[in-house]
N, C-alpha and C positions, 0 to 999 in steps of 0.2 A: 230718204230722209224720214225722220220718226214721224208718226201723227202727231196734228197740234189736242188733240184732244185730253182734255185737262181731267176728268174724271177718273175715279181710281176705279176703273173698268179693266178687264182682261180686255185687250184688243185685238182681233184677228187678222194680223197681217204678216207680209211674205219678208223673213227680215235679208233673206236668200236666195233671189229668186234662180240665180243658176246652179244653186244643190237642187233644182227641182228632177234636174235629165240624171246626176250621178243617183240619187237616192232610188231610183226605179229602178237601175241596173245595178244596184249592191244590192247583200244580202242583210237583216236586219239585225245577226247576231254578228257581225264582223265588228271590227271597229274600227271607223269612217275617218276617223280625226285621232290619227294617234299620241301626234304633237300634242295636243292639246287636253287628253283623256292624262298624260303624263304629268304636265302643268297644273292640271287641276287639282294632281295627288302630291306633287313635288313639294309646292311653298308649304303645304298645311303639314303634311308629314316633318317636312326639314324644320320648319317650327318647333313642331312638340319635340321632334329629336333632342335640338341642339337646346329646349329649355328640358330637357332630361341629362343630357350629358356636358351643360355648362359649368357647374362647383370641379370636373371633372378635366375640364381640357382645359380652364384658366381660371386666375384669382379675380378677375375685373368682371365688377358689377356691369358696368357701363358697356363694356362692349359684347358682353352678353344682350343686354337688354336692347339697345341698339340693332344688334342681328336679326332677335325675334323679331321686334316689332317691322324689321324693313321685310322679314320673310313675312307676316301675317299681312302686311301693306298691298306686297307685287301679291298675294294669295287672293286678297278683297279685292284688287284690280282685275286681276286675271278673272276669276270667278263669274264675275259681276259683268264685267265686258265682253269677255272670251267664249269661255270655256262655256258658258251655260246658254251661252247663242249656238254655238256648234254642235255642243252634245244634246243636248236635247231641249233647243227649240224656244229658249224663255229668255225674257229678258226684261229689268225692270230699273227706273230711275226715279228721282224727283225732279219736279220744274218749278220754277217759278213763276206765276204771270205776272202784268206790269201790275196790277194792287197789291202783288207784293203775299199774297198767297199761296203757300206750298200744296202743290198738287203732287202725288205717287200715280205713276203711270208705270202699267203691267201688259207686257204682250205676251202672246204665241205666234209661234210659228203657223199658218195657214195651212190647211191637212191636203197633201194635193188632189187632184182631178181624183186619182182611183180610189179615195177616201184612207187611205196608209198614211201612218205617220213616218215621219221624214228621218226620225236619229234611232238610231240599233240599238236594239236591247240590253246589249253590252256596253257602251256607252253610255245611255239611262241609267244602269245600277252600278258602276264606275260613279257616275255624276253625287246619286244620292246618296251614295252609302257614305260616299267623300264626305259630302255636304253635312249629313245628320251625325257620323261619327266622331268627327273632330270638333265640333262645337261641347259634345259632351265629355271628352277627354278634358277639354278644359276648364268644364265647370268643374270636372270632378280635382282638377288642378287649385284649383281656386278655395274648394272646400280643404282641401290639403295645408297649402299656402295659409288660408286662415285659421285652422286649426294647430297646427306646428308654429304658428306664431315668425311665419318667414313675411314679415310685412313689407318689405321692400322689393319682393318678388311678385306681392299682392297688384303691385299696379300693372305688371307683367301679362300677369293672367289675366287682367278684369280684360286688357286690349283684345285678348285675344277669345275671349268669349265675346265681347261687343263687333268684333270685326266678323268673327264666325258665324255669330249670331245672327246680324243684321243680314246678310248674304241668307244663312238661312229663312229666317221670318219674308224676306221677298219673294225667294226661290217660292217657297209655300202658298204664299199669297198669288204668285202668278199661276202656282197649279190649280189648285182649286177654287180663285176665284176670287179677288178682293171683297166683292160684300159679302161673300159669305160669311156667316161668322162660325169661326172655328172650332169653335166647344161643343157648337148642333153638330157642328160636322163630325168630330170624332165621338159625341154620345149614339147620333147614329148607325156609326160604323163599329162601336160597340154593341150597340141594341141588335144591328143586325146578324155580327159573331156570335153570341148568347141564344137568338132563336135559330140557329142554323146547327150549333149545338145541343 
Protein backbone atom coordinates (compact mmCIF):
# COMPACT_ATOMS: atom_id res chain seq x y z
CA UNK A 1 0.00 0.00 0.00
CA UNK A 2 1.38 3.64 -0.94
CA UNK A 3 2.85 5.84 1.97
CA UNK A 4 0.43 8.16 3.73
CA UNK A 5 2.96 10.80 3.50
CA UNK A 6 1.41 13.89 2.07
CA UNK A 7 4.42 16.04 1.11
CA UNK A 8 5.54 16.51 -2.44
CA UNK A 9 8.72 14.58 -1.37
CA UNK A 10 10.41 11.92 -3.72
CA UNK A 11 9.80 8.92 -1.47
CA UNK A 12 12.11 5.92 -1.34
CA UNK A 13 10.10 2.88 -1.42
CA UNK A 14 9.92 -0.80 -2.83
CA UNK A 15 6.74 -0.43 -5.15
CA UNK A 16 8.07 -4.29 -6.13
CA UNK A 17 9.44 -6.00 -3.74
CA UNK A 18 9.53 -9.51 -5.73
CA UNK A 19 11.37 -7.78 -8.97
CA UNK A 20 14.09 -7.52 -6.30
CA UNK A 21 15.44 -11.70 -7.04
CA UNK A 22 14.49 -11.24 -11.07
CA UNK A 23 16.38 -7.81 -11.42
CA UNK A 24 19.81 -9.53 -10.02
CA UNK A 25 19.67 -12.38 -12.43
CA UNK A 26 18.81 -10.17 -15.66
CA UNK A 27 20.95 -8.44 -17.61
CA UNK A 28 20.40 -4.33 -17.56
CA UNK A 29 20.39 -3.87 -21.31
CA UNK A 30 17.65 -6.58 -22.12
CA UNK A 31 14.22 -5.64 -21.90
CA UNK A 32 12.45 -6.91 -18.62
CA UNK A 33 8.75 -5.92 -19.48
CA UNK A 34 8.20 -6.21 -22.89
CA UNK A 35 4.33 -6.09 -22.70
CA UNK A 36 4.62 -3.25 -21.28
CA UNK A 37 7.89 -1.17 -23.08
CA UNK A 38 4.97 -1.89 -26.18
CA UNK A 39 1.93 -0.15 -24.34
CA UNK A 40 3.85 2.50 -23.52
CA UNK A 41 4.69 3.19 -27.28
CA UNK A 42 1.33 1.66 -28.65
CA UNK A 43 -1.55 4.31 -27.29
CA UNK A 44 0.81 7.62 -27.85
CA UNK A 45 2.03 6.43 -31.36
CA UNK A 46 -1.61 5.20 -32.44
CA UNK A 47 -2.75 8.69 -31.36
CA UNK A 48 -0.59 10.83 -33.33
CA UNK A 49 -1.14 8.12 -36.17
CA UNK A 50 -4.73 7.95 -36.52
CA UNK A 51 -4.82 12.21 -35.93
CA UNK A 52 -2.48 12.07 -39.01
CA UNK A 53 -4.29 9.82 -41.28
CA UNK A 54 -7.86 10.73 -39.92
CA UNK A 55 -9.37 13.57 -42.99
CA UNK A 56 -7.90 10.34 -44.77
CA UNK A 57 -9.64 7.14 -43.69
CA UNK A 58 -13.22 8.97 -42.88
CA UNK A 59 -15.39 12.10 -43.17
CA UNK A 60 -16.61 12.12 -39.32
CA UNK A 61 -15.31 14.61 -37.06
CA UNK A 62 -16.56 12.85 -34.10
CA UNK A 63 -15.44 9.64 -34.42
CA UNK A 64 -12.04 10.72 -35.27
CA UNK A 65 -11.83 12.80 -32.15
CA UNK A 66 -13.49 10.31 -29.99
CA UNK A 67 -10.63 7.62 -30.98
CA UNK A 68 -7.88 10.07 -30.28
CA UNK A 69 -8.93 11.02 -27.20
CA UNK A 70 -9.85 7.31 -25.85
CA UNK A 71 -6.19 6.45 -27.31
CA UNK A 72 -4.34 9.44 -25.37
CA UNK A 73 -6.82 8.34 -22.23
CA UNK A 74 -5.76 4.31 -21.98
CA UNK A 75 -1.88 6.13 -22.97
CA UNK A 76 -2.36 8.71 -19.57
CA UNK A 77 -3.60 5.57 -17.77
CA UNK A 78 -1.13 3.06 -18.83
CA UNK A 79 1.80 5.56 -18.38
CA UNK A 80 1.01 6.85 -15.19
CA UNK A 81 -0.02 3.48 -13.65
CA UNK A 82 1.93 0.86 -15.53
CA UNK A 83 4.41 1.43 -17.67
CA UNK A 84 6.51 4.00 -15.57
CA UNK A 85 6.31 1.58 -12.31
CA UNK A 86 7.78 -1.25 -14.40
CA UNK A 87 10.21 0.37 -16.63
CA UNK A 88 11.80 2.39 -14.75
CA UNK A 89 10.85 2.58 -11.22
CA UNK A 90 8.58 6.08 -10.66
CA UNK A 91 5.51 6.69 -9.91
CA UNK A 92 3.53 9.67 -9.07
CA UNK A 93 -0.26 10.70 -7.87
CA UNK A 94 -2.21 13.37 -6.11
CA UNK A 95 -4.28 12.80 -2.65
CA UNK A 96 -6.40 14.56 -0.95
CA UNK A 97 -6.45 14.85 2.85
CA UNK A 98 -9.73 15.27 5.03
CA UNK A 99 -9.15 19.47 4.94
CA UNK A 100 -9.59 19.03 1.69
CA UNK A 101 -5.96 19.94 0.47
CA UNK A 102 -4.28 18.62 -2.60
CA UNK A 103 -1.18 16.90 -1.84
CA UNK A 104 1.44 15.53 -5.23
CA UNK A 105 3.08 12.55 -3.98
CA UNK A 106 6.32 11.15 -5.99
CA UNK A 107 8.09 7.91 -5.49
CA UNK A 108 11.07 5.73 -6.46
CA UNK A 109 11.86 2.62 -6.68
CA UNK A 110 14.33 1.59 -3.71
CA UNK A 111 17.95 0.83 -5.24
CA UNK A 112 18.47 -2.68 -3.94
CA UNK A 113 21.07 -4.29 -1.45
CA UNK A 114 24.03 -4.25 -4.08
CA UNK A 115 23.36 -0.46 -4.85
CA UNK A 116 22.00 -1.29 -9.02
CA UNK A 117 19.12 -0.02 -10.15
CA UNK A 118 16.44 -2.33 -10.75
CA UNK A 119 15.02 -1.35 -14.79
CA UNK A 120 17.40 -1.81 -18.03
CA UNK A 121 18.69 0.55 -19.79
CA UNK A 122 16.84 -0.31 -22.64
CA UNK A 123 13.65 0.17 -21.04
CA UNK A 124 14.70 3.60 -19.35
CA UNK A 125 15.35 5.02 -23.05
CA UNK A 126 12.27 3.19 -24.52
CA UNK A 127 10.43 4.90 -21.34
CA UNK A 128 11.94 8.60 -22.03
CA UNK A 129 12.32 9.11 -25.44
CA UNK A 130 8.36 7.94 -25.39
CA UNK A 131 7.52 10.23 -22.80
CA UNK A 132 9.64 13.66 -24.09
CA UNK A 133 8.94 12.76 -27.90
CA UNK A 134 5.34 12.68 -28.16
CA UNK A 135 4.28 15.51 -25.89
CA UNK A 136 6.43 17.55 -28.45
CA UNK A 137 4.83 16.12 -31.75
CA UNK A 138 1.93 17.49 -30.34
CA UNK A 139 2.59 20.88 -29.47
CA UNK A 140 4.24 21.04 -32.61
CA UNK A 141 0.45 19.72 -33.79
CA UNK A 142 -1.25 22.35 -31.99
CA UNK A 143 1.02 25.27 -33.55
CA UNK A 144 -0.09 23.60 -36.94
CA UNK A 145 -3.80 23.40 -35.89
CA UNK A 146 -3.62 27.12 -34.97
CA UNK A 147 -1.91 28.42 -37.58
CA UNK A 148 -3.94 26.63 -40.67
CA UNK A 149 -6.71 27.87 -38.80
CA UNK A 150 -8.22 24.04 -38.23
CA UNK A 151 -10.03 25.14 -34.88
CA UNK A 152 -12.04 22.26 -34.44
CA UNK A 153 -9.13 20.04 -34.43
CA UNK A 154 -7.57 22.62 -31.89
CA UNK A 155 -9.42 21.17 -28.90
CA UNK A 156 -7.97 17.68 -30.15
CA UNK A 157 -4.55 18.63 -29.84
CA UNK A 158 -4.76 20.82 -26.63
CA UNK A 159 -6.06 17.06 -24.96
CA UNK A 160 -3.27 15.61 -26.02
CA UNK A 161 -0.41 17.92 -25.14
CA UNK A 162 -2.24 18.40 -21.57
CA UNK A 163 -2.57 14.50 -21.21
CA UNK A 164 1.27 14.00 -22.53
CA UNK A 165 2.15 16.77 -20.86
CA UNK A 166 0.87 16.12 -17.32
CA UNK A 167 2.57 12.40 -17.44
CA UNK A 168 5.47 14.25 -18.47
CA UNK A 169 5.81 17.23 -15.90
CA UNK A 170 5.32 14.11 -13.03
CA UNK A 171 7.64 11.66 -14.68
CA UNK A 172 10.17 14.78 -14.36
CA UNK A 173 9.29 15.93 -11.03
CA UNK A 174 9.79 12.15 -9.67
CA UNK A 175 13.33 12.11 -11.30
CA UNK A 176 14.91 14.87 -10.12
CA UNK A 177 13.04 15.64 -7.33
CA UNK A 178 10.00 17.64 -6.43
CA UNK A 179 11.53 20.82 -4.61
CA UNK A 180 13.88 21.08 -6.85
CA UNK A 181 13.31 23.62 -8.88
CA UNK A 182 13.76 23.07 -12.34
CA UNK A 183 15.14 26.14 -14.23
CA UNK A 184 18.48 25.88 -11.40
CA UNK A 185 18.41 22.48 -12.60
CA UNK A 186 18.74 22.78 -16.25
CA UNK A 187 20.82 26.45 -15.92
CA UNK A 188 23.19 24.09 -14.01
CA UNK A 189 23.48 21.34 -16.32
CA UNK A 190 23.96 24.01 -18.97
CA UNK A 191 26.70 25.88 -16.88
CA UNK A 192 28.13 22.68 -16.48
CA UNK A 193 28.12 21.51 -20.62
CA UNK A 194 29.78 25.14 -21.46
CA UNK A 195 32.79 24.66 -18.94
CA UNK A 196 33.50 21.19 -19.82
CA UNK A 197 33.61 22.61 -23.36
Amino acid sequence: SPPQDSGDDIEDVSLFDADDDVSRRSKKSKIRHPVASFFHLFFRVSAIVVYLLCELLTSSFIACMVTIILLLSCDFWAVKNVTGRLMVGLRWWNQVDDDGKSHWVFEARKVSAQGSKTSSEAESRIFWLGLITCPMIWVIFAFSALFSFKVKWLAVVVMGVVLQGANLYGYIRCKVGSRKNLTSLATNYLGRQFLRQ
